[in-house]
LOLUM-71186 format. One line per field, with one value per atom (N, C-alpha, C, O, CB): residue number from 1; residue in three letters; atom name; x, y, z. Coordinates in steps of 0.02 Angstrom, whole numbers. Glycine has a CB too. Example, Ala and Ser with C-alpha at 12.3 -4.5 7.8 and 13.67 -1.06 7.14 Angstrom:
<recs>
pos: 1; 1; 1; 1; 1; 2; 2; 2; 2; 2
code: Ala; Ala; Ala; Ala; Ala; Ser; Ser; Ser; Ser; Ser
site: N; CA; C; O; CB; N; CA; C; O; CB
u: 660; 615; 660; 712; 565; 642; 684; 645; 670; 704
v: -284; -225; -165; -166; -224; -112; -53; 2; 57; -30
w: 390; 390; 390; 423; 452; 354; 357; 394; 402; 286
</recs>
This chain:
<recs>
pos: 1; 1; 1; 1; 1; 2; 2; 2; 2; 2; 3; 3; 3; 3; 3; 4; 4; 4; 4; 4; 5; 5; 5; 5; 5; 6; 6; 6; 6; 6; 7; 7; 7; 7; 7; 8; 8; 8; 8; 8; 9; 9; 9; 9; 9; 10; 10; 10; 10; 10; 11; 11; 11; 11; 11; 12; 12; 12; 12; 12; 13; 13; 13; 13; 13; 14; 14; 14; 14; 14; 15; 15; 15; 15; 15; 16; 16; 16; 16; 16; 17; 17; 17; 17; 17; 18; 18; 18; 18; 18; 19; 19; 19; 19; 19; 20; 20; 20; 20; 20; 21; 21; 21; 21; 21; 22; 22; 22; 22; 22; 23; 23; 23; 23; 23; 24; 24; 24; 24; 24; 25; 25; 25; 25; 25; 26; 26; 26; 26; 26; 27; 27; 27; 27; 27; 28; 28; 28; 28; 28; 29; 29; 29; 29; 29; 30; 30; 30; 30; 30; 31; 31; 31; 31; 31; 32; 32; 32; 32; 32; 33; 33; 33; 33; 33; 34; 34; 34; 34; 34; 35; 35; 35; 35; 35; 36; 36; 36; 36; 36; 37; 37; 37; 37; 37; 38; 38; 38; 38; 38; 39; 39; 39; 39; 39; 40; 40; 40; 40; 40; 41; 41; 41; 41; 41; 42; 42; 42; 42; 42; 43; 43; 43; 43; 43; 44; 44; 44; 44; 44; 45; 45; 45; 45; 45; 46; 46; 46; 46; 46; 47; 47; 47; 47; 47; 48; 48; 48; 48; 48; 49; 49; 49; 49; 49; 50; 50; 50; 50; 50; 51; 51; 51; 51; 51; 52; 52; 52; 52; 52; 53; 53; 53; 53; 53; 54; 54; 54; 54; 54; 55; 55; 55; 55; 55; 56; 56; 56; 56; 56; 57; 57; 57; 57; 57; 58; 58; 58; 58; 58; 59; 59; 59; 59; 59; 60; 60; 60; 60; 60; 61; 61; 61; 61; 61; 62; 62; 62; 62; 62; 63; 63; 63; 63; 63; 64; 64; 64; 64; 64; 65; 65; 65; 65; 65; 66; 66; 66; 66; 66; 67; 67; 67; 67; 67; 68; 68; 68; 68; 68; 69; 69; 69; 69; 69; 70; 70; 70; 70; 70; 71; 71; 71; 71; 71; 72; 72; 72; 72; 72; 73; 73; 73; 73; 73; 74; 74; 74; 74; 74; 75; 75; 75; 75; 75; 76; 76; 76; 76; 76; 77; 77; 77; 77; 77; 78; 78; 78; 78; 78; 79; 79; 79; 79; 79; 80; 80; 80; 80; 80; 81; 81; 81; 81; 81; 82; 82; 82; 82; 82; 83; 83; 83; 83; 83; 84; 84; 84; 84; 84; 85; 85; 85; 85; 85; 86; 86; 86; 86; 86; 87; 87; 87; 87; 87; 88; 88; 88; 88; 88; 89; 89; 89; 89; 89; 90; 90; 90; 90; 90; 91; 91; 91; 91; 91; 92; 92; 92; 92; 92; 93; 93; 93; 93; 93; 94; 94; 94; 94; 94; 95; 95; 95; 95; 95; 96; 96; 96; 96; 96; 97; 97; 97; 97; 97; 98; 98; 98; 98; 98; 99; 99; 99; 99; 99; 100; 100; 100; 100; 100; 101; 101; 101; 101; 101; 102; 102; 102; 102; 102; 103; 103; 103; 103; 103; 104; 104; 104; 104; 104; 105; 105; 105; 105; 105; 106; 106; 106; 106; 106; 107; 107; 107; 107; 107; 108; 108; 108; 108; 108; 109; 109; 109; 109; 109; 110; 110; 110; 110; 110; 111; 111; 111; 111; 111; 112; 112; 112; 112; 112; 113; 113; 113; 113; 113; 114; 114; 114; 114; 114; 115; 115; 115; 115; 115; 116; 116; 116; 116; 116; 117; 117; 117; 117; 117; 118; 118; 118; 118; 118; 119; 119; 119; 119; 119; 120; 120; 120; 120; 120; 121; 121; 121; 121; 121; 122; 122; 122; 122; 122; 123; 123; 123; 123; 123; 124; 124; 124; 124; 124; 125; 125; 125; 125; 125; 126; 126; 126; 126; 126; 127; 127; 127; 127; 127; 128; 128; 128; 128; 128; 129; 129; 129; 129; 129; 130; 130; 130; 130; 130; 131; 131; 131; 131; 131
code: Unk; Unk; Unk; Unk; Unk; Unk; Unk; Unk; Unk; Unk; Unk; Unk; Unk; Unk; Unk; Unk; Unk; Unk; Unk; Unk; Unk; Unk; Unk; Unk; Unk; Unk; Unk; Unk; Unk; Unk; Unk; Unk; Unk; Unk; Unk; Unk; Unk; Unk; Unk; Unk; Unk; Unk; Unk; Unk; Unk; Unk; Unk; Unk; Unk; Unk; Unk; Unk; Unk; Unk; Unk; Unk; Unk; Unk; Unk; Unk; Unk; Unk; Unk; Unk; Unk; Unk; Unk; Unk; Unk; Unk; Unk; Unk; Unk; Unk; Unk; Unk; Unk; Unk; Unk; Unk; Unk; Unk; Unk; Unk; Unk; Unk; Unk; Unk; Unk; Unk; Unk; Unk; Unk; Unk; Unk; Unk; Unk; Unk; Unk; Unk; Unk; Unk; Unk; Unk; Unk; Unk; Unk; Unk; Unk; Unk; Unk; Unk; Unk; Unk; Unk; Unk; Unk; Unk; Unk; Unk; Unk; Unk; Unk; Unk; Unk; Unk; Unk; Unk; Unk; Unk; Unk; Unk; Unk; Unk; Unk; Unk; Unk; Unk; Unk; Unk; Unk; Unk; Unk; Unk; Unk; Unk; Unk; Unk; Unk; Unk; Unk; Unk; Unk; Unk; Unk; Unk; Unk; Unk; Unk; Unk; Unk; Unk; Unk; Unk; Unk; Unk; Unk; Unk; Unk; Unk; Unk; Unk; Unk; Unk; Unk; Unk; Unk; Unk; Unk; Unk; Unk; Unk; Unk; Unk; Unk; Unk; Unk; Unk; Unk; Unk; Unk; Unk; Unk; Unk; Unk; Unk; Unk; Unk; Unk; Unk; Unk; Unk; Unk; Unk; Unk; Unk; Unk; Unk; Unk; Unk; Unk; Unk; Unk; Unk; Unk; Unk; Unk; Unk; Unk; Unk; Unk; Unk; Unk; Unk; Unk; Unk; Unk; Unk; Unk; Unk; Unk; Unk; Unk; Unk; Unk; Unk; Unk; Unk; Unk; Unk; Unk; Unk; Unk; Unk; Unk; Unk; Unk; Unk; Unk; Unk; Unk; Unk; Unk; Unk; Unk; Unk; Unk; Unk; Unk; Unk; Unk; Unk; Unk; Unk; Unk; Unk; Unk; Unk; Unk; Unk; Unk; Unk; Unk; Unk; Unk; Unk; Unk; Unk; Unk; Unk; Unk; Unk; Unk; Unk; Unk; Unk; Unk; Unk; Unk; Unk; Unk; Unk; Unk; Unk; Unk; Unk; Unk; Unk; Unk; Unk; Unk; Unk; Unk; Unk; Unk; Unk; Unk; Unk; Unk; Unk; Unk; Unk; Unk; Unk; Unk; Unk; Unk; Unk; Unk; Unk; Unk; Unk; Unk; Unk; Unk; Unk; Unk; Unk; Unk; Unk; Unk; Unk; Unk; Unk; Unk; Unk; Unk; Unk; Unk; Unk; Unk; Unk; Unk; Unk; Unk; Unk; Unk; Unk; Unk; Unk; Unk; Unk; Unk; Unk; Unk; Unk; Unk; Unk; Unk; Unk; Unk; Unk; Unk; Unk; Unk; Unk; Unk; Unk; Unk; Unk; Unk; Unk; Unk; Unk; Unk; Unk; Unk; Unk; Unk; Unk; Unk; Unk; Unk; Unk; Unk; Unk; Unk; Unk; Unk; Unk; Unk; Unk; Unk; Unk; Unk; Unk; Unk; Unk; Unk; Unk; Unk; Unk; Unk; Unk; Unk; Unk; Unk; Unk; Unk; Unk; Unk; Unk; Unk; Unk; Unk; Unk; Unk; Unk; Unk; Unk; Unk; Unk; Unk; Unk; Unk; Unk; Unk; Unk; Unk; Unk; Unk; Unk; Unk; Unk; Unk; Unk; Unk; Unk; Unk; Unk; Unk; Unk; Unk; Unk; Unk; Unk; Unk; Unk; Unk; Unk; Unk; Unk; Unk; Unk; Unk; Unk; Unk; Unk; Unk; Unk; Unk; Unk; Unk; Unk; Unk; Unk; Unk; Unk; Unk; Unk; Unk; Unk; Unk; Unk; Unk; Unk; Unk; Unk; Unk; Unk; Unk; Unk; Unk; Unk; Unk; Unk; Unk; Unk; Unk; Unk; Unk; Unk; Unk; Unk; Unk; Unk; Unk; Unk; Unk; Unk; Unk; Unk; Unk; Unk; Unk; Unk; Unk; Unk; Unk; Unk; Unk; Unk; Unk; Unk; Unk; Unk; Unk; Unk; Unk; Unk; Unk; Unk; Unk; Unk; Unk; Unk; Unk; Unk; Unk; Unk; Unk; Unk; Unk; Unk; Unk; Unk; Unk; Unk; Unk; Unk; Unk; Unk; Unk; Unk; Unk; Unk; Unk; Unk; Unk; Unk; Unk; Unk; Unk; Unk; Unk; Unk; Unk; Unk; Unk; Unk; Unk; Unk; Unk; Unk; Unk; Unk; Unk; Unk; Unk; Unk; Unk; Unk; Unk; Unk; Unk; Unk; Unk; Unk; Unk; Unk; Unk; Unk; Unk; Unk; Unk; Unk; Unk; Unk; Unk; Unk; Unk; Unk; Unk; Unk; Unk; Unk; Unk; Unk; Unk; Unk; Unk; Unk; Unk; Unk; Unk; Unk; Unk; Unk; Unk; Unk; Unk; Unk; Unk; Unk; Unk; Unk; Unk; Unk; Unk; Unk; Unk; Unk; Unk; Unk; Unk; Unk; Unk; Unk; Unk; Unk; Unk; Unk; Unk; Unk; Unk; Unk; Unk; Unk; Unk; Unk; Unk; Unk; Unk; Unk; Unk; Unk; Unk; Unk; Unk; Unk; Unk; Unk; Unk; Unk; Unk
site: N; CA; C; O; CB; N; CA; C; O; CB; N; CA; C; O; CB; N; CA; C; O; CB; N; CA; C; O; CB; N; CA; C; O; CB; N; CA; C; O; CB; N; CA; C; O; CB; N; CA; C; O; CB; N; CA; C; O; CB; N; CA; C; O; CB; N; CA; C; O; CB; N; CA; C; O; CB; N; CA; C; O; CB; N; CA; C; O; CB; N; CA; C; O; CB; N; CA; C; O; CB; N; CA; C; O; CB; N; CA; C; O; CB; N; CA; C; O; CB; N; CA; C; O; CB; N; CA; C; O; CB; N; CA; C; O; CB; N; CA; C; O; CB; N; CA; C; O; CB; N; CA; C; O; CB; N; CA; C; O; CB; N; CA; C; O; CB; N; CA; C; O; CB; N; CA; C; O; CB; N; CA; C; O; CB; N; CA; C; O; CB; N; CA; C; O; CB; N; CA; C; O; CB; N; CA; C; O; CB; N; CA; C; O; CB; N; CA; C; O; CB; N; CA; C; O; CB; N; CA; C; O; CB; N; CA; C; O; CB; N; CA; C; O; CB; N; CA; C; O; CB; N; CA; C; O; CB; N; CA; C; O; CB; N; CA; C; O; CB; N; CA; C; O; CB; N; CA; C; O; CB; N; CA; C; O; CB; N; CA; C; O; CB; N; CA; C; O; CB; N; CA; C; O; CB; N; CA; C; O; CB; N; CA; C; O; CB; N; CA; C; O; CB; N; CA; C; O; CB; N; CA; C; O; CB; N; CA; C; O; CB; N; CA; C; O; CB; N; CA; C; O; CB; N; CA; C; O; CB; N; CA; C; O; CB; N; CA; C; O; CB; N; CA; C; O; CB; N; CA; C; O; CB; N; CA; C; O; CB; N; CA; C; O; CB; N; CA; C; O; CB; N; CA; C; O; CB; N; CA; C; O; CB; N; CA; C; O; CB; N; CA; C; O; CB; N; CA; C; O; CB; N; CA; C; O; CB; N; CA; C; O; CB; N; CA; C; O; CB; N; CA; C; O; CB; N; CA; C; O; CB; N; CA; C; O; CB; N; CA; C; O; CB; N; CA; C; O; CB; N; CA; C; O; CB; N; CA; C; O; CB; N; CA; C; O; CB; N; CA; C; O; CB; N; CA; C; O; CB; N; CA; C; O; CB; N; CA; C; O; CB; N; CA; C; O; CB; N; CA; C; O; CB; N; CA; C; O; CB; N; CA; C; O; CB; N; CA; C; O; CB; N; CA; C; O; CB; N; CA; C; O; CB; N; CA; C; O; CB; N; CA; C; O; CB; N; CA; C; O; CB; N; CA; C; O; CB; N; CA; C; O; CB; N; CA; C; O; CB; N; CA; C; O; CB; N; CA; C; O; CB; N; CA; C; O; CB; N; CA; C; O; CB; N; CA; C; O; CB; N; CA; C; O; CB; N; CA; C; O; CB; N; CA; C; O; CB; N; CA; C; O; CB; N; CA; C; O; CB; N; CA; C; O; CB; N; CA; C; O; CB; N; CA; C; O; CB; N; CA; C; O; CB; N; CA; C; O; CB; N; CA; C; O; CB; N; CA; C; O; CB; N; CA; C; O; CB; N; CA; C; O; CB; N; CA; C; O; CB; N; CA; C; O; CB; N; CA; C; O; CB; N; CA; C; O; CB; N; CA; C; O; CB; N; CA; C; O; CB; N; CA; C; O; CB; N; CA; C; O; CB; N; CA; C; O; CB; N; CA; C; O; CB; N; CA; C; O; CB; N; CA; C; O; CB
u: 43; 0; 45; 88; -49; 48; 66; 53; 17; 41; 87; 77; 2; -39; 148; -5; -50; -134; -189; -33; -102; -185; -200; -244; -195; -161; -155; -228; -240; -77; -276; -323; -334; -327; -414; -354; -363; -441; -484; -346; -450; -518; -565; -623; -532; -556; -560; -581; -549; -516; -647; -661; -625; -595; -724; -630; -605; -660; -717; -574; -638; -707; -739; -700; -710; -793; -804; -821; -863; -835; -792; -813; -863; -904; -800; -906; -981; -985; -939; -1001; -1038; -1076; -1063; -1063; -1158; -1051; -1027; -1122; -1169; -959; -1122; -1183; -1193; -1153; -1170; -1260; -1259; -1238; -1212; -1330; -1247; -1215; -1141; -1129; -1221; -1090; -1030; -1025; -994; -1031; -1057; -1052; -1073; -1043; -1115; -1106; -1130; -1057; -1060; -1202; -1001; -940; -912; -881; -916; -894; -856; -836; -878; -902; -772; -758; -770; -778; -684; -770; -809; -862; -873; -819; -920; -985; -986; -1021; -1016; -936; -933; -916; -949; -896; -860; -824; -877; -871; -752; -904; -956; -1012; -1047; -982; -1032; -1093; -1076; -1128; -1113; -1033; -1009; -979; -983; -975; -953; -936; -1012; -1013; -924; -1065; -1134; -1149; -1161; -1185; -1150; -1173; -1140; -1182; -1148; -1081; -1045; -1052; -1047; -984; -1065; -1063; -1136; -1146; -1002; -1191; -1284; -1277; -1273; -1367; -1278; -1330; -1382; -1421; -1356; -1407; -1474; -1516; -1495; -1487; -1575; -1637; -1643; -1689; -1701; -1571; -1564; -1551; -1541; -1488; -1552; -1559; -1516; -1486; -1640; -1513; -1489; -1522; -1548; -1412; -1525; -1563; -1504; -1445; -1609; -1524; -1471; -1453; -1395; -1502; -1516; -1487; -1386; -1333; -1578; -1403; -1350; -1279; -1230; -1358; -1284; -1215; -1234; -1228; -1185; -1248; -1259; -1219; -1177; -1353; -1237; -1192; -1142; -1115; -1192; -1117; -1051; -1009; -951; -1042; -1021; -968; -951; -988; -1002; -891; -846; -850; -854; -772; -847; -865; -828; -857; -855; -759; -707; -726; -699; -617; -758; -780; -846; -854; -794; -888; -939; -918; -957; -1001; -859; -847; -806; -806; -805; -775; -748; -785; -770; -726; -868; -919; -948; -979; -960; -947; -977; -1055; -1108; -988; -1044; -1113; -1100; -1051; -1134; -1154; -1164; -1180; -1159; -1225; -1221; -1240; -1247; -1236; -1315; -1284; -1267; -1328; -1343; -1256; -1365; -1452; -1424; -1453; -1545; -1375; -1371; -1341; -1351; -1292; -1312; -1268; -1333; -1322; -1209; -1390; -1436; -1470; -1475; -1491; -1488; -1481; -1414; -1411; -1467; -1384; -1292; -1307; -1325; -1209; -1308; -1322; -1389; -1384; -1340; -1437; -1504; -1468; -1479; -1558; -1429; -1404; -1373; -1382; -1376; -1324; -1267; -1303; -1279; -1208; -1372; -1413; -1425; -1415; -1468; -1454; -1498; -1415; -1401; -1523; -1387; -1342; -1310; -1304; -1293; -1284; -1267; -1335; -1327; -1216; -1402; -1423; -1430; -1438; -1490; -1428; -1417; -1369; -1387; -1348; -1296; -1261; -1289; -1266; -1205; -1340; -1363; -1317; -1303; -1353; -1288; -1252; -1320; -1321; -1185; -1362; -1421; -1511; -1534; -1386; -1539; -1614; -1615; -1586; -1696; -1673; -1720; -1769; -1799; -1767; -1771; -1850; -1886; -1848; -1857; -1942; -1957; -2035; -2070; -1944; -2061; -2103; -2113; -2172; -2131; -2064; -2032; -2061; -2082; -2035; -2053; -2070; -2004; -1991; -2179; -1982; -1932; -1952; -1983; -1891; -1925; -1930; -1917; -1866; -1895; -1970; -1953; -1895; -1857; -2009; -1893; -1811; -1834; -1798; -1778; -1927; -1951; -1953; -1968; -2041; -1936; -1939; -1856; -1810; -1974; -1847; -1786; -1790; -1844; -1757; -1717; -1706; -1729; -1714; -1641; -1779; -1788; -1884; -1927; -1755; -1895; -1970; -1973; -2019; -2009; -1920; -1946; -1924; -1886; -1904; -1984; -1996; -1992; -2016; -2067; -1951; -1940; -1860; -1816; -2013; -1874; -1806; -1819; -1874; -1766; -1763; -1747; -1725; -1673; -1750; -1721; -1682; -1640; -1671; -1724; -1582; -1540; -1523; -1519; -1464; -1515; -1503; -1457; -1476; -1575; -1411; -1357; -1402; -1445; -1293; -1403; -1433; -1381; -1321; -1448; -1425; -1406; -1371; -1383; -1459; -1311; -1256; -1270; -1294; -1187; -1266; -1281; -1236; -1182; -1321; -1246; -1183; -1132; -1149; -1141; -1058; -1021; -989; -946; -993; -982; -926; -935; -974; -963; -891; -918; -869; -811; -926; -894; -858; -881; -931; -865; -837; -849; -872; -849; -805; -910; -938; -878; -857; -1013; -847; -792; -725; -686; -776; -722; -659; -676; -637; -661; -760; -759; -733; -689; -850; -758; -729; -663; -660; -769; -627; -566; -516; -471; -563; -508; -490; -463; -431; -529
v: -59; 0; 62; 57; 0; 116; 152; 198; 177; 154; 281; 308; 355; 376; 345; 365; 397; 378; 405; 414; 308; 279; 254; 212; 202; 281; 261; 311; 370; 264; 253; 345; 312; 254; 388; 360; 340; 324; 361; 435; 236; 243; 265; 257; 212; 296; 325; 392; 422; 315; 428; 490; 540; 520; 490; 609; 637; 642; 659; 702; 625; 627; 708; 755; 582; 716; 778; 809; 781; 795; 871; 877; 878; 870; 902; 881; 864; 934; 973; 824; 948; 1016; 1060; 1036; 1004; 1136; 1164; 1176; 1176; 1258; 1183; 1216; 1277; 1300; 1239; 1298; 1363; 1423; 1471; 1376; 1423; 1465; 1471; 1523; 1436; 1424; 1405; 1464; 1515; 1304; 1436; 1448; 1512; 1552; 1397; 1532; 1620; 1655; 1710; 1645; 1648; 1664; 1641; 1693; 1649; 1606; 1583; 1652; 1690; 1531; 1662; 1725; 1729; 1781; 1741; 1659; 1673; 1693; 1727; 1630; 1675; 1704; 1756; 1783; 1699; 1795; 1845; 1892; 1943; 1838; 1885; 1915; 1921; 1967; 1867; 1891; 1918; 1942; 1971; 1858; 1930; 1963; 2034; 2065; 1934; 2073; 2111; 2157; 2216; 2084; 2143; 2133; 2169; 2230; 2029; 2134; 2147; 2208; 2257; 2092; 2210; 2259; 2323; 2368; 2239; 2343; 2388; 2420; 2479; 2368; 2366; 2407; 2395; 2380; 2363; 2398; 2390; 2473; 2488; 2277; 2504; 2592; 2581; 2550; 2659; 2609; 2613; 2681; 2738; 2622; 2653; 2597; 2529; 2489; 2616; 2523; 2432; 2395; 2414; 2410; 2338; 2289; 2214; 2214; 2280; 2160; 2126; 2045; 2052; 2145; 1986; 1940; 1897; 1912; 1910; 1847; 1819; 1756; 1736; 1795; 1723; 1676; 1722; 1693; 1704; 1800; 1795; 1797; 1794; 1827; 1803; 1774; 1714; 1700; 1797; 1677; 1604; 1575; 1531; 1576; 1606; 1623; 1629; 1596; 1643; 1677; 1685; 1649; 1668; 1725; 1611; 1547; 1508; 1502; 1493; 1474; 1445; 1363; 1342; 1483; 1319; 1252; 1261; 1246; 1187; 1284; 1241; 1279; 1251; 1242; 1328; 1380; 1337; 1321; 1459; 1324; 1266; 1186; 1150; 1258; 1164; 1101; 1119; 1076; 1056; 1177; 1185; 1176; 1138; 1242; 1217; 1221; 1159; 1150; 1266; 1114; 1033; 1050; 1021; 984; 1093; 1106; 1075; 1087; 1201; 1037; 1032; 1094; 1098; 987; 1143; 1186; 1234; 1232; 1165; 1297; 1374; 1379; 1418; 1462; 1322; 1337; 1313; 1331; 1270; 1277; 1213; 1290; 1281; 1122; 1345; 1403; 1470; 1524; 1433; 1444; 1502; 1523; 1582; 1486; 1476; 1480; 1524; 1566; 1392; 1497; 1546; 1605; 1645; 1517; 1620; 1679; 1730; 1791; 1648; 1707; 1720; 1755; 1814; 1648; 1719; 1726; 1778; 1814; 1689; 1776; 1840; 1897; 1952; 1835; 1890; 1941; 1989; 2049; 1921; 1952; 1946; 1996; 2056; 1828; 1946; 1982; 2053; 2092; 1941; 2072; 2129; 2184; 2245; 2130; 2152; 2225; 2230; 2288; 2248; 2186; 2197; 2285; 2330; 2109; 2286; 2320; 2377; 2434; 2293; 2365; 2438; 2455; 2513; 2491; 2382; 2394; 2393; 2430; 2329; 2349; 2323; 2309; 2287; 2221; 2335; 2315; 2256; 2239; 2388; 2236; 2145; 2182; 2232; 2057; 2139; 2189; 2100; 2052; 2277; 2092; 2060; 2067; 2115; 2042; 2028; 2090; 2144; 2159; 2099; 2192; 2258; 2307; 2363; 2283; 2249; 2306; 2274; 2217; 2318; 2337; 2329; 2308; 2344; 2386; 2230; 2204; 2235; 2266; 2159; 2226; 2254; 2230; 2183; 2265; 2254; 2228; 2162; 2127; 2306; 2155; 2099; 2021; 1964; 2125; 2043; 1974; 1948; 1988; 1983; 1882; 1849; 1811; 1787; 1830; 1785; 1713; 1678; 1630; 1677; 1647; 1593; 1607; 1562; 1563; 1694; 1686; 1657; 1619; 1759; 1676; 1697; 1620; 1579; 1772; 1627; 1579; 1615; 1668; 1546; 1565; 1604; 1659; 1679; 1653; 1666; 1728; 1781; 1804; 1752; 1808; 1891; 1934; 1921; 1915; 2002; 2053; 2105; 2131; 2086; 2120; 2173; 2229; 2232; 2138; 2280; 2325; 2374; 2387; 2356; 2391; 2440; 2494; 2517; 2487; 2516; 2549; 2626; 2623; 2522; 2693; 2753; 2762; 2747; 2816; 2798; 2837; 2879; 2913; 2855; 2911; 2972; 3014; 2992; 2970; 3068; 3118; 3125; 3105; 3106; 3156; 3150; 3094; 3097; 3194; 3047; 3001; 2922; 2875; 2977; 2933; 2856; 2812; 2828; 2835; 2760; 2697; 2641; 2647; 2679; 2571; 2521; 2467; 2470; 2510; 2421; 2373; 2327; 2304; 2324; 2317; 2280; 2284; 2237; 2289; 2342; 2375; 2332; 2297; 2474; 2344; 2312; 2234; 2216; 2310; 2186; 2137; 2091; 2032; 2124; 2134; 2115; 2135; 2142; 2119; 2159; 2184; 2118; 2125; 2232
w: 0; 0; 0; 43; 62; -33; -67; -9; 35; -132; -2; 48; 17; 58; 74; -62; -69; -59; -66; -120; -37; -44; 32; 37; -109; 104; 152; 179; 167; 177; 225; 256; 310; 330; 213; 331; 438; 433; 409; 520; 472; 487; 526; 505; 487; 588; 624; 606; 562; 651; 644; 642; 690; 740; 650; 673; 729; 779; 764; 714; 847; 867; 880; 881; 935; 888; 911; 968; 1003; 886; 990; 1045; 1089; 1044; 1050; 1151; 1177; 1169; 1181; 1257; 1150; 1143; 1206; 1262; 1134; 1192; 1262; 1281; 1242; 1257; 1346; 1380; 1333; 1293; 1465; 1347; 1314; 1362; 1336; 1284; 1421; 1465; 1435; 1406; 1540; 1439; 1422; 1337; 1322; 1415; 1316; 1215; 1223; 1186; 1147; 1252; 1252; 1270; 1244; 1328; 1298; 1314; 1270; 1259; 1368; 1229; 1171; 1135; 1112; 1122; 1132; 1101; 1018; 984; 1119; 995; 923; 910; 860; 890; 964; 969; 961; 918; 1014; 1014; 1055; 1018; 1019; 1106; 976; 932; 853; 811; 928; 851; 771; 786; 745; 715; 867; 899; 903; 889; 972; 915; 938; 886; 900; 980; 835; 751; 725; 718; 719; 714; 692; 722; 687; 709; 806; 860; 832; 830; 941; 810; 812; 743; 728; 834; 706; 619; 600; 541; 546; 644; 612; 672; 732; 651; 608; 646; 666; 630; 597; 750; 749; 693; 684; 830; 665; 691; 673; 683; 670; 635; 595; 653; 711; 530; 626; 672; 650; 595; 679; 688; 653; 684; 740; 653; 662; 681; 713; 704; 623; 749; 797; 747; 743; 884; 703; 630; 607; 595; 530; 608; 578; 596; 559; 545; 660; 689; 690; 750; 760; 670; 692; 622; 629; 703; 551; 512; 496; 452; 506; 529; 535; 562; 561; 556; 581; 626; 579; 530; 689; 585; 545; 567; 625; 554; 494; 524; 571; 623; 488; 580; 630; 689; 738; 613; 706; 749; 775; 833; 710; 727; 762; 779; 810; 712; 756; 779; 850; 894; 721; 859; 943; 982; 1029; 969; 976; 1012; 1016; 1069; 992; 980; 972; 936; 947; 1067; 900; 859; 780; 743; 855; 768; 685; 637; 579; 673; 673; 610; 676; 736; 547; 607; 663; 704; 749; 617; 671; 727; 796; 847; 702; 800; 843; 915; 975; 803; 892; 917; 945; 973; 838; 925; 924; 992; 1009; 875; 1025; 1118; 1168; 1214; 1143; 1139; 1150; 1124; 1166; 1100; 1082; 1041; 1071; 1065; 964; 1097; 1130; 1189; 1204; 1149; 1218; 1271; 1298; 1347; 1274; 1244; 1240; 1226; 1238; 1181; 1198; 1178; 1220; 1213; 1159; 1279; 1354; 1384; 1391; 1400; 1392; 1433; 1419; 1466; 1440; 1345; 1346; 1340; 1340; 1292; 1336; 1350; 1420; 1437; 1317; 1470; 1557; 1568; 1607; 1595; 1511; 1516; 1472; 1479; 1507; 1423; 1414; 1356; 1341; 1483; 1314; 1257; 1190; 1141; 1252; 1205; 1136; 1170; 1223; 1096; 1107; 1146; 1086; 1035; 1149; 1133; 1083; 1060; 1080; 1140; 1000; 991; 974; 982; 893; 956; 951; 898; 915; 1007; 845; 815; 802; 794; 825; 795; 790; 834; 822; 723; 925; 953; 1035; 1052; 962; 1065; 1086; 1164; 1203; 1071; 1183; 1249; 1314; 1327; 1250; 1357; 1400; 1463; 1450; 1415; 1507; 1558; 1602; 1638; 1632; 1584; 1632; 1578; 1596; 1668; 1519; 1484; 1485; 1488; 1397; 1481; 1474; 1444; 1424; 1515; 1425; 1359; 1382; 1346; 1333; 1446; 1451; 1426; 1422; 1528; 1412; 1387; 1315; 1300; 1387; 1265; 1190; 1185; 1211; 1132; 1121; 1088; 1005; 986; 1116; 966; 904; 898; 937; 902; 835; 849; 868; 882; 796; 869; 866; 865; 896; 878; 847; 827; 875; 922; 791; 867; 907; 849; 787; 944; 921; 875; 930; 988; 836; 906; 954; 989; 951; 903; 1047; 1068; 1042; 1028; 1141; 1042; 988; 1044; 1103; 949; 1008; 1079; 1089; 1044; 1079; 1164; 1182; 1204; 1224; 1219; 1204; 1190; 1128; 1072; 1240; 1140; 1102; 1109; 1064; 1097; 1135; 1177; 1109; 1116; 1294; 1057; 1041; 1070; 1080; 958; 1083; 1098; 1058; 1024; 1169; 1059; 1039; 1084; 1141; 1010; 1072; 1135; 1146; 1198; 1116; 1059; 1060; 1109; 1118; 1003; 1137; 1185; 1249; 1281; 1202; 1262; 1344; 1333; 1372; 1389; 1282; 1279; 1240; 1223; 1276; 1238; 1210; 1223; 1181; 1161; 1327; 1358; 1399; 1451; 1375
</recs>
């Protein structure tokens, strides 16, 4: 047997799926969530499908996900949490959630959108986390 015709039978195995608590911190998440957040002007918006998107097979095989739906709970998540900080609102039916609903209400997707800056002061959301 020839070296060109040699192949491993063996899969790689894959990793067990992180928690979604866990995957909502994943700096790939984190990093195209945050990516979207910074370059969608309010009153646009952006859907959580599309960071889900943006992930890279090898970016979803770290996470132990098959596809980007499998990332969309994480993504929900990270949603929830940075508007706590007053970085993004949810809207949901194009109308914007209030501070008493949480990822564990919605059912379905939904939309972010950078909350408008106020004052002169711009910043990036990206700075608080890549610190």
């Amino acid at each position: 047997m020839s070296a060109s015709t040699w192949w491993w039978p063996w899969a790689i195995p894959r990793p067990k799926p992180k928690p979604t608590t866990d995957a909502a911190h994943d700096p790939a998440i984190r990093a195209h969530f945050i990516s979207l957040l910074d370059n969608t002007e309010p009153p646009a918006s952006f859907k959580a499908r599309d960071v889900a998107e943006l992930l890279t097979d090898a970016e979803l095989f770290a996470l132990g996900y098959d596809t980007g739906a499998d990332a969309l709970p994480a993504i929900i998540e990270l949603a929830f949490e940075l508007r706590e900080f007053g970085d993004c609102e949810i809207m949901k039916q194009g109308k914007v959630l209030g501070a008493h609903v949480t990822a564990f209400d919605i059912k379905g997707g939904i939309r972010v959108r950078r909350v408008a800056a106020m004052g002169f002061e711009e910043r990036s959301v990206l700075d608080d986390f890549l610190e």
